[in-house]
N, C-alpha and C positions, 0 to 999 in steps of 0.2 A: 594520608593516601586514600583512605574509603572515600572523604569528603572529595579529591578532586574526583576520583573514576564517579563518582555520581552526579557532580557537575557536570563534565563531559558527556557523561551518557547523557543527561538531561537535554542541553545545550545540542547535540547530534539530531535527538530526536525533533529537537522544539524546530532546527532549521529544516532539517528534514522534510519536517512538517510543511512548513511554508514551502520551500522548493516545490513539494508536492501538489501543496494547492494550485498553485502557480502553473505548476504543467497541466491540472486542470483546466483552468481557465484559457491557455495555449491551445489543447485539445478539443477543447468549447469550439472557442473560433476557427478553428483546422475545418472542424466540419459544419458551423456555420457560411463557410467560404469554402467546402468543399467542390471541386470540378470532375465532374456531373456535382448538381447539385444531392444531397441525399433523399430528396423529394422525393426525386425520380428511380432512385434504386428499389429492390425490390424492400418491404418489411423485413423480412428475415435479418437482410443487409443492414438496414436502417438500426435492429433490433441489436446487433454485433458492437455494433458502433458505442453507443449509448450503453450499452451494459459494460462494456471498458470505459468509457469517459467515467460513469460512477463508479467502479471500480478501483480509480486514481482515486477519485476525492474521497472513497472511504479509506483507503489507506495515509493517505494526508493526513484528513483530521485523526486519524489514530494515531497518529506519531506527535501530531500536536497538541492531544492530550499525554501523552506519555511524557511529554518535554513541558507540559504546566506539572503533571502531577507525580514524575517521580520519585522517589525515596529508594535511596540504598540498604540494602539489606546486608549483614552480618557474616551469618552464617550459611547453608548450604543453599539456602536461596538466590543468594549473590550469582553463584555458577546459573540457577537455571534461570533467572531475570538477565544475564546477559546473554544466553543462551535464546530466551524468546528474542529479546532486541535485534540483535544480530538476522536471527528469521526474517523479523519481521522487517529488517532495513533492504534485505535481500527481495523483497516480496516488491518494492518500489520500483525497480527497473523491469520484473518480470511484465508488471500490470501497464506500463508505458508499454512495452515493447509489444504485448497482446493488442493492443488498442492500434497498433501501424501494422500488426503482421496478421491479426487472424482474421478480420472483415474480407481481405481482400481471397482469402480461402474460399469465404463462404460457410453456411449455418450447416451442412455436413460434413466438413472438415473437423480434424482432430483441433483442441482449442487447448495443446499446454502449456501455451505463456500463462495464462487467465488462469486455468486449473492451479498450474504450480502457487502461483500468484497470491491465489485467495486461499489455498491451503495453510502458505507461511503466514499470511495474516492470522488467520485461525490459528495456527500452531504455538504465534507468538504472543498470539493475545493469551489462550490458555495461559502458558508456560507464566505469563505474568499475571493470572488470575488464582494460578496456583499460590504462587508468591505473598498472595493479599491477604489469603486463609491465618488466622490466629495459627499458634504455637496448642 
């Protein structure tokens, strides 16, 4: 039973991963062929944009090192390594959807797709950095 849920968890993250890259490179091109082009919007604008496109890709590659290098834990760890997971899978859709919704605000605009977003990454990376610590 341990060995499939950490299969699985692994396998989640490892697609995850990729899926996520992927929407990267989608978002790449969105604003490579952006209409106006983003040349001409203002910095700040320009500045929104690009700090959501990497935003994705640092949540990708986290999932897809999670999904080369996971290992199941035993004991009370188990609860908080799926616990981070779980965040951090949550954290994937916030940071897509900041990158279509908050530009078009604008740089004084509230920004909590992005906020939330980068919180669960952080929340979930602890929780699994927690995990890593010896006994």
């Amino acid at each position: 039973m341990m060995v499939a849920f950490g299969g699985e968890m692994r396998r989640l993250h490892f697609i995850l991963g990729w899926v996520t890259v992927i929407a990267f490179l989608i978002t790449g091109q969105l604003m490579r062929h952006h209409s106006p082009p983003l040349i001409t919007m203002s910095d700040s604008v320009r500045l929104l944009y690009r700090s959501r496109h990497i935003y994705i890709l640092a949540a990708g590659l986290l999932h897809l090192m999670l999904g080369i290098y996971w290992r199941p834990f035993d004991d009370w760890r188990r609860r908080v390594q799926t616990t981070g997971s779980v965040v951090m899978v949550a954290a994937v859709p916030l940071l897509i959807a900041a990158f279509f919704v908050e530009p078009a605000h604008g740089v004084l605009a509230d920004t909590p797709w992005s906020h939330f977003g980068l919180y669960a990454l952080y929340g979930g990376t602890m929780l699994h950095a927690l995990c890593g610590f010896k006994r």
